[in-house]
N, C-alpha and C positions, 0 to 999 in steps of 0.2 A: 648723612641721610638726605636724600633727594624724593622729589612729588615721583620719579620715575616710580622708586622702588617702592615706591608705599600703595602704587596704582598694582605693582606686580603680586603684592603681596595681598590686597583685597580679591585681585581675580583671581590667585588660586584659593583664596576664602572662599567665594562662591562656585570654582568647578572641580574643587577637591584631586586635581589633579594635573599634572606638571604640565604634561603634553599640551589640554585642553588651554588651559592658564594660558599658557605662551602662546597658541594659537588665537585666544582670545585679545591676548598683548600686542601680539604681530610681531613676535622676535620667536630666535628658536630656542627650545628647550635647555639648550644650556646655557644660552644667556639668563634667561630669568632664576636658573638655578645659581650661578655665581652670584647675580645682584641679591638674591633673598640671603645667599650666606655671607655675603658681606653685609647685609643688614643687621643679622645676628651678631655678627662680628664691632661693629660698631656701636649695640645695645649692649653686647654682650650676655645676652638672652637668647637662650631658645625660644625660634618663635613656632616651628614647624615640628614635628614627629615624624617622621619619613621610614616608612619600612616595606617591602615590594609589593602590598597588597591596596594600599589605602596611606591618602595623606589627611592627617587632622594636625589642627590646631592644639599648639598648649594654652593654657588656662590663660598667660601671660601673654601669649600670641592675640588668643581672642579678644583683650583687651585692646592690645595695639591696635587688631583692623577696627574696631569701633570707633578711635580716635580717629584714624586715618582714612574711615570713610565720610565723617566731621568735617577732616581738614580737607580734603578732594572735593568736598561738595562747595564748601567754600571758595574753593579753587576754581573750579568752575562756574562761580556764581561772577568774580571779578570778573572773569573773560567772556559770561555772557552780558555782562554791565556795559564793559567795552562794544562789546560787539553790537546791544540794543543803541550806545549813546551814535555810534558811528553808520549806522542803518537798520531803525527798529524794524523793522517790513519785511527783512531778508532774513538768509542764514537757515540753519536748523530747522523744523520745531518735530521732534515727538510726540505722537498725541495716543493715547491708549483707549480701546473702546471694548465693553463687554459682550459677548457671544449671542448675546440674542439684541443685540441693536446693530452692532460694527455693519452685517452685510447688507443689510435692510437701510438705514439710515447713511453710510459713506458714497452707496452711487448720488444722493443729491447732496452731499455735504462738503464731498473734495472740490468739482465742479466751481462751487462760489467760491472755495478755499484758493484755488487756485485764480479765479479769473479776478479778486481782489487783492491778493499778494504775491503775484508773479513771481517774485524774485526767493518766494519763499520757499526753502524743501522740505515737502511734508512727507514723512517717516510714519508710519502706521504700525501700534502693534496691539493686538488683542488674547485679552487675557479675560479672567473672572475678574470679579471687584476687589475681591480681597487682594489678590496678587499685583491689581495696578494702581490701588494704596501703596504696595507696600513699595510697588517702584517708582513711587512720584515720591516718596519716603527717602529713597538711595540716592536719587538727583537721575534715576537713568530714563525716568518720562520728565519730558517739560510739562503737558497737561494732560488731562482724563476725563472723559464724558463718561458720570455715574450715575447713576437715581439717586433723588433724595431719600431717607435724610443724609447729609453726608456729613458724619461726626467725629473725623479726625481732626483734633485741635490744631495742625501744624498745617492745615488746606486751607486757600482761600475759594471760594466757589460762588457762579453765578448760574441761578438759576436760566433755562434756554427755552424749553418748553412742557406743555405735558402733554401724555402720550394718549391716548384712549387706547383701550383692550379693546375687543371685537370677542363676541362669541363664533368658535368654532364649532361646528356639528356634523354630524354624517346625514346625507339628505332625509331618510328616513325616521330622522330623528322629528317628536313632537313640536322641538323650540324653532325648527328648522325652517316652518312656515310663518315666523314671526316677521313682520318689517322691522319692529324692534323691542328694545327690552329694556325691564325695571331690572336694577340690581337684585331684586326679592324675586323675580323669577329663577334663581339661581334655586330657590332656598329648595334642600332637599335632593338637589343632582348633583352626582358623580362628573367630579370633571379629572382631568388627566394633568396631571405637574410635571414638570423637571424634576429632575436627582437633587440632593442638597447639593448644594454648593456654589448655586444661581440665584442670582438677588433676585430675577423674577421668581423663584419660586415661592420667596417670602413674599414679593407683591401679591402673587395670586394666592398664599394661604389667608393674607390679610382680607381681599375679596371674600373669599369663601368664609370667615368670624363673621364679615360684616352682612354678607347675606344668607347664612346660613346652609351654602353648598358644602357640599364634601368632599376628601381628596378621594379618588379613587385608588385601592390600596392594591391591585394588581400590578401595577405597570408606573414607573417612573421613566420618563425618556431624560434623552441623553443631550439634545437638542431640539427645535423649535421644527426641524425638519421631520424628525422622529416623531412628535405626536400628532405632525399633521397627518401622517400615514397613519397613525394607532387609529387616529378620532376617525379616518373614512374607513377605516378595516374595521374597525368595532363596533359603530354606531356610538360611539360617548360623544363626550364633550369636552371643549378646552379655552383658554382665554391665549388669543395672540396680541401682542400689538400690534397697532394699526400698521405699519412700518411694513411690516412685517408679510401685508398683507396686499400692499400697492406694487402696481407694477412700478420696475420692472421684474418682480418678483413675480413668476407666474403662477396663475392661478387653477388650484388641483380641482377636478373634475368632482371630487367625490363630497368635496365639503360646500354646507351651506355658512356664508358670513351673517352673521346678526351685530348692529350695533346697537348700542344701551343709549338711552334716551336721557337727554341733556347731561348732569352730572354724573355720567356714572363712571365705572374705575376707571382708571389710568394710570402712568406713572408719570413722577417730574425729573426730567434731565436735566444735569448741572454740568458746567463746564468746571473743572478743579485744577489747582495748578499750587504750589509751593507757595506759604506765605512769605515768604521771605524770598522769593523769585525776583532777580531785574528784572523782569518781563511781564511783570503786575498789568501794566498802564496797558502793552500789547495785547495781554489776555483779556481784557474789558472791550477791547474793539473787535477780537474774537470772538467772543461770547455775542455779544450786540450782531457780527453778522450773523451767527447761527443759530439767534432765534428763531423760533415757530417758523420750522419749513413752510414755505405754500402747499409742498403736495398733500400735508395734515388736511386740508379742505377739500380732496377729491374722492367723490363715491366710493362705497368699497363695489369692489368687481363682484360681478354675479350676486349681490342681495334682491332678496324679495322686491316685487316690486309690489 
């Protein structure tokens, strides 16, 4: 038994399929097929089910890729130990970010990423929060920029900043003429959510408990680009983050911005990262540079004046 074949055998664990697996592996399909039946061969267990339709795992199988995603993460954790003692600065990093921050918040965040660790290659991927849990889980993210709270026992996480909402409005809207807003002007309006599945959507149902808004039950968008269209086509209303709302993100013709006055919602972003990561000590000077952007301090575009 070798890390080879245990690496071959967890990738056709997660793409249920020979071709994909090997492509994934970087060998061809009958290599990875020979190592996975000498691995049985050597357990003397079935670990695979193989029939022309669909490849599953047996009971015993499934057991195994658990271990040996155990032991590969492990594996990886020596070589990135080595790799931090021998140049913490460089190398890799993966960094995962959620849908309604990644495109909004990465044009000023690679920028510094870059101009203070040159040597470093940043890899970007974006998912939902559940899904980049569960890949900083696998070892396949180094870090993840989430909202609090972040309650997976096996993350370490530092808080970076918090975000303020911004009311959205279609100009004809009554809040539309406001310079700004108490959270209890909310109470009683229909605002526009995300689909489940978006942590902002639970941010902004928490908003609307605490001020007494409500969701609007027509229309769930799909994206943060989707309710900017709904809110200027319909006349409602919506909460964006600020981020969201700064250039270089251009700014739509049809909506009025309103900001909420002194404390009102927002979300907290954490940088997250593996407890048990070599790369602890580099994520703290991580975190440290990518606090509280500067651009959180610049007007929103087209507000009341």
């Amino acid at each position: 038994m070798n890390l080879r074949d245990l690496r071959y055998l967890v990738a056709l664990a997660e793409h249920r399929h020979f071709g994909r697996a090997a492509e994934a592996s970087f060998v061809s399909q009958p290599t990875l097929s020979t190592q996975l039946r000498k691995l049985e061969e050597q357990l003397d267990v079935q670990l695979v089910e193989r029939n022309s339709r669909q490849v599953l795992l047996t009971a015993i199988g499934q057991q195994v890729v658990a271990r040996a995603r155990t032991i590969l993460r492990e594996v990886d954790a020596i070589r990135e130990l080595a790799r931090e003692a021998r140049e913490p600065e460089a190398g890799r990093l993966t960094l995962g970010v959620f849908p309604t921050l990644g495109p909004y918040w990465l044009p000023h965040a690679v920028p510094v990423i870059r101009a203070r660790f040159p040597k470093l290659t940043l890899h970007l991927i974006e998912q939902r929060s559940e899904q980049l849990v569960e890949l900083l889980d696998q070892g396949r993210l180094d870090a993840a920029v989430l909202a609090e709270p972040v309650l997976h026992p096996g993350l370490s996480h530092r808080p970076l900043f918090d975000e303020p909402f911004v009311l959205a409005a279609a100009l004809d809207h009554p809040l539309a003429v406001r310079t700004q807003l108490q959270s209890s002007d909310l109470k009683g309006q229909d605002l526009l959510l995300l689909e489940d599945g978006h942590c902002m959507r639970e941010q902004a149902l928490a908003v609307c408990s605490l001020s007494g808004a409500v969701e609007a039950d027509a229309f769930r968008a799909t994206s943060l680009e989707t309710l900017r269209q709904m809110v200027a086509a319909n006349g409602g209303l919506t909460l964006l983050p600020k981020l969201a709302v700064l250039p270089p993100v251009p700014q739509h013709p049809g909506l009025r911005l309103v900001p909420f006055a002194g404390g009102g919602p927002r979300r907290r972003l954490a940088l997250c990262w593996r407890a048990t990561s070599a790369r602890s000590e580099f994520m703290e000077k991580l975190a440290t540079l990518l606090a509280t952007p500067a651009v959180l301090a610049d007007p929103l575009p087209g507000a009341p004046a």
